[in-house]
C-alpha positions as CSV (number, residue, x, y, z in Angstrom):
1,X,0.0,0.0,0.0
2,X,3.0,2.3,0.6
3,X,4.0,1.9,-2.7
4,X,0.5,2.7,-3.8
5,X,0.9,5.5,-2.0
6,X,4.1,7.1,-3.7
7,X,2.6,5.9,-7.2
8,X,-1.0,7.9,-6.8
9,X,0.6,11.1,-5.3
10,X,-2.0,13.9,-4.2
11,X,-5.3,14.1,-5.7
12,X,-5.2,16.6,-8.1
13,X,-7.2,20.2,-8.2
14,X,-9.1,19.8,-11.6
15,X,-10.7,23.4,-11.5
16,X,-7.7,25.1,-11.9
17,X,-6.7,23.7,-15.5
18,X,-9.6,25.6,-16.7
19,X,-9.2,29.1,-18.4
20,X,-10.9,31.9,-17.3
21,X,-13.8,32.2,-19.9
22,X,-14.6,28.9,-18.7
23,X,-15.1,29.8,-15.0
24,X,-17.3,32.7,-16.2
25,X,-19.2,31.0,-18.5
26,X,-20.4,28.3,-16.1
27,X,-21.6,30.7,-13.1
28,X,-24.6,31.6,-14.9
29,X,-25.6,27.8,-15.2
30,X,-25.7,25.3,-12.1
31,X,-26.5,21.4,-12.5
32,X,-29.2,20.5,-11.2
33,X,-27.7,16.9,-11.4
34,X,-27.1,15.3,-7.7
35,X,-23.3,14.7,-7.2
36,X,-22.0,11.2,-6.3
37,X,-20.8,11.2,-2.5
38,X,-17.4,10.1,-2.2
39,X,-17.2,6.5,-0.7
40,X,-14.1,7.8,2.2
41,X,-14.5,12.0,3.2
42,X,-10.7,13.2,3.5
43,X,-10.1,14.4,7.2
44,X,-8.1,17.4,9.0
45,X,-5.9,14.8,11.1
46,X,-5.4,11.6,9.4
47,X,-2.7,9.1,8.8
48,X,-1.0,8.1,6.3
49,X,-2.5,4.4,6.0
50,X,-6.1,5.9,6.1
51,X,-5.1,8.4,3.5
52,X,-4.4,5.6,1.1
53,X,-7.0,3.8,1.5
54,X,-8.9,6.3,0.6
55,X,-7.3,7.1,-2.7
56,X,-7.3,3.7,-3.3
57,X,-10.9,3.2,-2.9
58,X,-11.8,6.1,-5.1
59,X,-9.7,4.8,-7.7
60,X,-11.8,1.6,-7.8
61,X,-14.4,3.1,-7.7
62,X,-13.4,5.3,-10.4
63,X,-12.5,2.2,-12.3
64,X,-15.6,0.1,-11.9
65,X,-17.9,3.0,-13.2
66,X,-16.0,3.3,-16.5
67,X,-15.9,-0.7,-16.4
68,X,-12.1,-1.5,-15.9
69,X,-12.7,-4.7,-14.4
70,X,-8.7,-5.2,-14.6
71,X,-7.7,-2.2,-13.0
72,X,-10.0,-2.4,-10.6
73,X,-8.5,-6.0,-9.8
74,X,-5.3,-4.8,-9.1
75,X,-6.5,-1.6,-7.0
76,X,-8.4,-4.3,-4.8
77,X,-5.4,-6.6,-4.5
78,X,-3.8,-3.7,-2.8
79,X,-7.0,-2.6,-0.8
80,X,-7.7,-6.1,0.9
81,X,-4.8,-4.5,3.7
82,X,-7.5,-2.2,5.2
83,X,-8.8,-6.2,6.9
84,X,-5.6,-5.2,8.9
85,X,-6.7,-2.2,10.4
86,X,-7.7,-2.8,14.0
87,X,-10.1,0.0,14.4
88,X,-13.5,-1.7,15.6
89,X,-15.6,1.1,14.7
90,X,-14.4,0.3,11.2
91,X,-13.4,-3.2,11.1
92,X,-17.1,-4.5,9.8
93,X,-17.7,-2.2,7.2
94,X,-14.2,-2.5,5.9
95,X,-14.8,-6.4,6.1
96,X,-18.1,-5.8,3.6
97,X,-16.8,-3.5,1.7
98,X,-13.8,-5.8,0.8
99,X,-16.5,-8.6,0.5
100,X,-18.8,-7.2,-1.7
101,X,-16.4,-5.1,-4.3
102,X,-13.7,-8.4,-4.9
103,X,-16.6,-10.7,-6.0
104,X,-18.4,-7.7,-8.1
105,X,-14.9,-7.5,-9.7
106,X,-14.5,-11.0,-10.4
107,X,-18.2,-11.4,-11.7
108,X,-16.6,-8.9,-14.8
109,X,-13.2,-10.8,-15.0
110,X,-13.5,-13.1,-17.9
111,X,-10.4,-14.9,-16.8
112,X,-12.1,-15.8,-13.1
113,X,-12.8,-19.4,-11.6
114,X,-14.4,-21.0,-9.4
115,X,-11.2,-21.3,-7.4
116,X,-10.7,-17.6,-7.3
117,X,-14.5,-16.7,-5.8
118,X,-13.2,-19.8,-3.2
119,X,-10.2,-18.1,-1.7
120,X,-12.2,-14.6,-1.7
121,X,-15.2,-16.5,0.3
122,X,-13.0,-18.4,2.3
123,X,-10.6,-15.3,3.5
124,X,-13.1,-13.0,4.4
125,X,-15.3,-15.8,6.3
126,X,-12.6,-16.2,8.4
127,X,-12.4,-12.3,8.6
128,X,-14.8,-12.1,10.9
129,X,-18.0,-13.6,12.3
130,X,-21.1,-10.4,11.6
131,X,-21.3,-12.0,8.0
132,X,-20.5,-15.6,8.3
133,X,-23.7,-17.0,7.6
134,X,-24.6,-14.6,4.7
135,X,-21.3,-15.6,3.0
136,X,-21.6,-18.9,3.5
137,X,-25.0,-18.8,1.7
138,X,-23.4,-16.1,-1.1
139,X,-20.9,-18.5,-1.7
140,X,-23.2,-21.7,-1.6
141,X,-25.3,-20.0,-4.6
142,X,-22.0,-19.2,-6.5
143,X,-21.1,-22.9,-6.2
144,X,-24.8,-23.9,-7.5
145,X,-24.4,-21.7,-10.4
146,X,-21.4,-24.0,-11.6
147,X,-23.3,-27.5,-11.1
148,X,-21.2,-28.6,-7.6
149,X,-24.9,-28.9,-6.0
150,X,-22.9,-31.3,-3.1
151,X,-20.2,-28.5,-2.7
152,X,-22.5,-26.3,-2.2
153,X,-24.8,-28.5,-0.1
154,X,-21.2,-28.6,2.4
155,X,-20.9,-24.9,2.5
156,X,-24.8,-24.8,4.2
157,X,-24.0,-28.0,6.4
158,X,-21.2,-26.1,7.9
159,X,-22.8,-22.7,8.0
160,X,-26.2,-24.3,9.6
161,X,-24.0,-25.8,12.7
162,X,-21.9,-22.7,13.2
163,X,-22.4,-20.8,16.4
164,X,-21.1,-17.5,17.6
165,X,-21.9,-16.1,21.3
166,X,-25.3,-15.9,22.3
167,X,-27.8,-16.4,19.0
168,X,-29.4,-13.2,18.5
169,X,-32.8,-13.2,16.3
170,X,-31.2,-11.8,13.5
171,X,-29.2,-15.0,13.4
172,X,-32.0,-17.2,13.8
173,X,-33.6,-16.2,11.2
174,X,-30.6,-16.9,8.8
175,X,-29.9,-19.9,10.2
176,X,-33.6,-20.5,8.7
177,X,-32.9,-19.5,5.7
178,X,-29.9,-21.5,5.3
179,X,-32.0,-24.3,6.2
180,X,-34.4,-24.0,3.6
181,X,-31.9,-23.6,1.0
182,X,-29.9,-26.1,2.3
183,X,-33.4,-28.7,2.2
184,X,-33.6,-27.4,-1.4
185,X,-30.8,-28.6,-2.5
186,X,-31.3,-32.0,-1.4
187,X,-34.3,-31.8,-3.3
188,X,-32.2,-31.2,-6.3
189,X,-30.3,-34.1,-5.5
190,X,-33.8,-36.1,-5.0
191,X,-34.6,-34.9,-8.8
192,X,-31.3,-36.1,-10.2
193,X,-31.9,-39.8,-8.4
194,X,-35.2,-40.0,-9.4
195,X,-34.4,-39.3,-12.9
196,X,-31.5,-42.2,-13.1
197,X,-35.0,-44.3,-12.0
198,X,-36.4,-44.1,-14.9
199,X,-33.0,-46.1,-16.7
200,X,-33.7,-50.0,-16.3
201,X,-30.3,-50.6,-14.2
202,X,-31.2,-48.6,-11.0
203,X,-30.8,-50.3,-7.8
204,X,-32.6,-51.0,-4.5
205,X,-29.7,-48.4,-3.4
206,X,-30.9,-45.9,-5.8
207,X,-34.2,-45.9,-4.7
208,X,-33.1,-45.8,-0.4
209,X,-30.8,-42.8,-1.5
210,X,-33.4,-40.8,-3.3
211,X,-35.8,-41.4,0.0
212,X,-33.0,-40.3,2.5
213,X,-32.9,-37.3,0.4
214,X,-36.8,-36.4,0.8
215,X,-36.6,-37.5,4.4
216,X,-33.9,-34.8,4.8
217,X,-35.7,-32.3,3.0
218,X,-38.9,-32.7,4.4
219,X,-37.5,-32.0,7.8
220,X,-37.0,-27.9,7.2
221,X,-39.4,-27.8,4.5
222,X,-42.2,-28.7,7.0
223,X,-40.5,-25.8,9.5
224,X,-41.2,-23.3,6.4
225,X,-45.0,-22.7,7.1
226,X,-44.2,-22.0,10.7
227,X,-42.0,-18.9,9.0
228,X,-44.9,-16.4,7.5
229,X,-43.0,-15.4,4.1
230,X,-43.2,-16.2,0.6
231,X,-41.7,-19.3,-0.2
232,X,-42.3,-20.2,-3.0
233,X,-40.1,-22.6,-4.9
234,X,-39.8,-24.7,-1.5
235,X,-43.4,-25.5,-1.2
236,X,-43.3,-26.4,-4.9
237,X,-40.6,-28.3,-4.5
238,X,-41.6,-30.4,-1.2
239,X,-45.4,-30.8,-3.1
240,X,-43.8,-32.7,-5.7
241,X,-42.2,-34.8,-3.7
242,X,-45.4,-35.5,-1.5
243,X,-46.9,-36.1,-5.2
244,X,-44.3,-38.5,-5.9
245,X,-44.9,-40.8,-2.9
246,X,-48.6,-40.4,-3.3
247,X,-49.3,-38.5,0.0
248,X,-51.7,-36.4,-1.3
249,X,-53.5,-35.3,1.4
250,X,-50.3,-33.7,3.1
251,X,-49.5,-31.7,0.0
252,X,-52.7,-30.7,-0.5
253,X,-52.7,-29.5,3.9
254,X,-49.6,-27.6,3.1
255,X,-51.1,-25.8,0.2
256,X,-54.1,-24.6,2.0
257,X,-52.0,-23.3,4.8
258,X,-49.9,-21.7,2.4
259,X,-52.6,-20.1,0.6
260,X,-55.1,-19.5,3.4
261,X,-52.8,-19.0,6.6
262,X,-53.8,-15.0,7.6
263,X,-50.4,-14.6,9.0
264,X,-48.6,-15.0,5.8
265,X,-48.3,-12.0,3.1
266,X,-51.3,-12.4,0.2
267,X,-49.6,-14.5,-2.3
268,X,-50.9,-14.5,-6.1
269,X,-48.4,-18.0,-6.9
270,X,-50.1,-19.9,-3.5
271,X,-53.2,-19.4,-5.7
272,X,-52.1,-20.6,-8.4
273,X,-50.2,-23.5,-7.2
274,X,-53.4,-24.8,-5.2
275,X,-55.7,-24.6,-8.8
276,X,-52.9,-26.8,-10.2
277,X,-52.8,-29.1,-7.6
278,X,-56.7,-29.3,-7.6
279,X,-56.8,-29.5,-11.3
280,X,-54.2,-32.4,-11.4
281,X,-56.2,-34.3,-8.9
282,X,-59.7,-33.7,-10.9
283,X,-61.3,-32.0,-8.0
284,X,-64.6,-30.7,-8.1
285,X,-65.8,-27.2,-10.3
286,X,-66.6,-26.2,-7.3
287,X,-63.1,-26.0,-5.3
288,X,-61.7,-24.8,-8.2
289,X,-64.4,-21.9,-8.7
290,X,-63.1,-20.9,-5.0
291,X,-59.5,-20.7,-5.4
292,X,-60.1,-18.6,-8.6
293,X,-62.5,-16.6,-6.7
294,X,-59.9,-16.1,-4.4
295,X,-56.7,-14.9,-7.1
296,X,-59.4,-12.5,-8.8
297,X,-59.4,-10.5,-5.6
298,X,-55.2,-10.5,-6.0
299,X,-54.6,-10.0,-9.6
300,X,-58.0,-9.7,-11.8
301,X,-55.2,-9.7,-14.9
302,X,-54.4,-13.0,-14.2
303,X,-54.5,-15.3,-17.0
304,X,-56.2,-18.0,-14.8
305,X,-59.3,-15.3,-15.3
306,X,-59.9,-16.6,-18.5
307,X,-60.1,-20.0,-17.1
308,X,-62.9,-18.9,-14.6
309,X,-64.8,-17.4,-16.6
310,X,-65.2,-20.5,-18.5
311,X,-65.9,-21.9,-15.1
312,X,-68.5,-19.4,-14.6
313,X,-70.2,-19.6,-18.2
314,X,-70.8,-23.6,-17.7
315,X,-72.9,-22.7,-15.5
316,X,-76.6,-22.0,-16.3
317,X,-77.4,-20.1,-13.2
318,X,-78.1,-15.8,-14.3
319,X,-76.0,-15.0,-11.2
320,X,-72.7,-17.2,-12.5
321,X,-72.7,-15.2,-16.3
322,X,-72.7,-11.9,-14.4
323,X,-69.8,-12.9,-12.4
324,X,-68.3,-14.1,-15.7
325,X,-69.0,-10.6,-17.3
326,X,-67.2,-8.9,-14.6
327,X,-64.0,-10.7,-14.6
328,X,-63.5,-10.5,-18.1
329,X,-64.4,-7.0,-18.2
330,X,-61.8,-6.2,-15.4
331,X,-59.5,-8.5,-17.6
332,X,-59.8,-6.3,-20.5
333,X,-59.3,-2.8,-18.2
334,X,-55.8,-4.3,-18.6
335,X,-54.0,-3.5,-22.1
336,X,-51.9,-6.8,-21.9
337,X,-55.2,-8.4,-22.5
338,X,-56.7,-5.9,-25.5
339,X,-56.1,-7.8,-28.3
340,X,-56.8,-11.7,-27.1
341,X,-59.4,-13.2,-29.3
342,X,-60.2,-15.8,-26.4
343,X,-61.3,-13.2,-23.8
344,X,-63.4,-11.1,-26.8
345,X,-65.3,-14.2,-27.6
346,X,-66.3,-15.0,-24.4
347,X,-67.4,-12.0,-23.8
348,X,-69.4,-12.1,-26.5
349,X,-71.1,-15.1,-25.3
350,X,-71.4,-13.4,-21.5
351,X,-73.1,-10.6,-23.1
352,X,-75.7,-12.2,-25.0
353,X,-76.4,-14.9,-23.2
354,X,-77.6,-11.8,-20.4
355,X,-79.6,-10.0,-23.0
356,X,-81.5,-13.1,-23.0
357,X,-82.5,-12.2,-19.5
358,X,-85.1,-10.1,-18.4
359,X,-82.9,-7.8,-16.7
360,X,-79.4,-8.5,-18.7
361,X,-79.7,-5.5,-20.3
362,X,-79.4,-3.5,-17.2
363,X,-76.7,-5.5,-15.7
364,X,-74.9,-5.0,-18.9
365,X,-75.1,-1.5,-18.8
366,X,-74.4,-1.2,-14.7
367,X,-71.0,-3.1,-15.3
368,X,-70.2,-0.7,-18.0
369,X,-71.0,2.9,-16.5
370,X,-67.6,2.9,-14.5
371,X,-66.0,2.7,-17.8
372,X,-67.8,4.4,-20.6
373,X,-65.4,7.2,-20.5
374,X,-62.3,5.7,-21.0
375,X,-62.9,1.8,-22.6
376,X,-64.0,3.8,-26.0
377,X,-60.1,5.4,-26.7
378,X,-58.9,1.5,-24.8
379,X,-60.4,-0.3,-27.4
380,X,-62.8,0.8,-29.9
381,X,-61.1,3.8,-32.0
382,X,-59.8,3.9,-35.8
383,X,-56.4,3.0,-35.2
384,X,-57.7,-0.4,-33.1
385,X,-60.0,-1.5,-35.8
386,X,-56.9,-0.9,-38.6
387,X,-54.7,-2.8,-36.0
388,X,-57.4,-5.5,-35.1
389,X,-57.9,-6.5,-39.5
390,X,-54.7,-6.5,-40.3
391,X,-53.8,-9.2,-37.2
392,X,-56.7,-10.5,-37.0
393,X,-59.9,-10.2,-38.8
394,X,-62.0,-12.5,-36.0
395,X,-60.6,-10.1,-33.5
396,X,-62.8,-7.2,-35.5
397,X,-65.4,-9.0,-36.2
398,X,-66.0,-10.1,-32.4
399,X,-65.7,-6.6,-31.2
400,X,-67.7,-5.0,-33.4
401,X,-70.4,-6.8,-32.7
402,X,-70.0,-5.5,-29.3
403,X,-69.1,-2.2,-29.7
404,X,-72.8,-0.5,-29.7
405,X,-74.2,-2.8,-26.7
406,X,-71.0,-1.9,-24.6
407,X,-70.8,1.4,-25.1
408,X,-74.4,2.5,-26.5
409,X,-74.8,6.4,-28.0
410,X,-71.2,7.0,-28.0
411,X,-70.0,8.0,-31.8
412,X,-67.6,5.4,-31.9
413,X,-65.3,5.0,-35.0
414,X,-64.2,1.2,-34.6
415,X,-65.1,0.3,-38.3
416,X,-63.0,-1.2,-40.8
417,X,-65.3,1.1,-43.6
418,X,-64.1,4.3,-42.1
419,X,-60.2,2.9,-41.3
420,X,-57.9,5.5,-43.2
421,X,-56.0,3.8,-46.1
């Protein structure tokens, strides 16, 4: 670092290398542009080790904007001294710093291994003990990037039996994640065994691994629901499982506490992944209606919509095609969803099927005052109906026939007759 030292020199005063009409120029105009704060503020008193380290953070910084992934590199092989500096007050964010920056630099080195993220994670775990466990997880998902799932499945092993003073609840709760990860990656291991089952020279062994695997799994992945939180890709993963040794009835318990346990976070996916489940299983219209019922509430865009509206028109009952008019309507207050011939046509068939009603007209028309301002320029204008014929002609013909029930006495121009040519 010494030598760093002598080779950067001073920082230098850029404003004086500027002339004069310069300087005067640029006091009528100030930037309105926020500066970037300098990572290290230069002090009145201090030393000549803390001085350089300072430059030399600036100066990769300085390189890492402007993408000089190499010169950053050998900046930071000088920088990783500051882990010598005794100071407690700065020892952990030194420790981070140097953590974080080295594996951003080696993420842009072409020439980096798997080796050379190894010694990085394995210096500064041993650097200190704040961010053990968060490294050891960091590094675990570097190692699963490369394939070395049982590498990685070590680093988690060793980070979930580490202990440090008295646990505090931040601790805990990483100690619970690195369980869950560490459960998912024996399921990974569980989906490589169970595909060598489907080769005709698998062994009894085969099979006893592959179930030691889901009985080590299933241990933390049954602690998950006792964790409110989205956790996705674990319940999918231990479902399957529960699929695969035909215990249905316990992946279907964990889905409904996923999906309808008030002390976890509403959860669009835990919707979802019930209806799949149910739909797999042929369950009943019925259950399947509720879940639906259920996602609408969450994301009315959802293309599962389309699905329960489907739901909705099999039935005959008035009430059921009014439901079915309203979710497809919300669907189509979404612009992702303007131009889907599926959700047109069965609105069409909603529609129609209430003008057969005594009263459909009505409903019809109470669905649509909310919106008769702003669903003509969504979906019925010139430049829609040009659109609509030259992708598809259906498409036009669909919502034309709609176009005068749906918004009635509005001059609409949604016409191929009247399209500019």
């Amino acid at each position: 670092m010494d030598a760093l030292d002598e080779h950067l020199g001073p920082p230098v005063d850029l404003g004086d290398e500027s002339d004069s009409s310069d300087n005067s120029s640029r006091k009528s105009y100030k930037s309105k542009l926020p500066l970037a704060r300098p990572l290290c503020v230069e002090r009145k008193t201090e030393s000549g080790f803390q001085k350089t380290y300072r430059i030399c953070l600036e100066l990769i910084r300085e390189a890492m904007l402007h993408h000089r992934w190499q010169e950053a590199a050998e900046y930071m092989a000088s920088f990783t001294e500051i882990l010598e500096d005794r100071n407690k007050v700065r020892a952990q964010p030194n420790k981070e710093l140097v953590w974080r920056i080295s594996i951003e630099i080696l993420h842009h080195l072409s020439k980096s291994t798997v080796k050379d993220y190894n010694i990085i994670y394995e210096r500064m775990k041993h650097s200190g003990v704040k961010h053990y466990l968060m490294i050891c997880l960091e590094h675990s998902f570097h190692l699963m990037l490369h394939g070395q799932i049982e590498c990685a499945k070590q680093q988690l092993s060793i980070a979930e039996s580490w202990r440090h003073g008295k646990e505090s609840v931040s601790q805990l709760q990483r100690v619970k994640l690195i369980q869950a990860y560490r459960s998912l990656l024996d399921y990974m291991i569980w989906c490589d065994k169970k595909s060598m089952l489907s080769q005709n020279n698998s062994f009894e062994s085969d099979i006893q691994g592959m179930h030691t695997c889901f009985r080590h799994a299933s241990v933390n992945l049954q602690e998950i629901l006792k964790n409110p939180g989205v956790w996705d890709p674990f319940i999918l993963s231990y479902v399957e499982m529960l699929e695969f040794y035909e215990d249905y009835e316990e992946a279907l318990k964990v889905l409904n506490d996923y999906v309808y346990d008030s002390g976890f976070p509403p959860n669009p996916n835990a919707n979802v992944y019930m209806y799949q489940f149910l739909k797999r299983h042929n369950a009943p219209e019925k259950k399947l209606m509720k879940v639906l019922r259920n996602l609408r509430v969450l994301v009315p865009s959802h293309e599962l919509m389309l699905e329960y509206s489907f739901l909705l028109l099999q039935s005959e009952k008035t009430s059921d095609t009014q439901k079915a008019l309203g979710v497809l309507l919300e669907m189509l207050d979404f612009a992702c969803w303007r131009s889907n011939l599926g959700v047109w046509t069965c609105l069409h068939a909603a529609v129609h099927r209430l003008l057969l009603q005594e009263e459909g007209e009505v409903i019809v028309h109470e669905q649509m005052a909310l919106r008769k301002d702003w669903w003509p320029a969504l979906h019925f204008t010139s430049f829609h109906a040009k659109k609509d014929l030259e992708e598809n002609a259906k498409l036009l013909e669909v919502k034309a026939s709609l176009e005068k029930i749906l918004c009635p006495g509005r001059p609409l121009r949604y016409t191929a007759e009247r399209m500019p040519t």
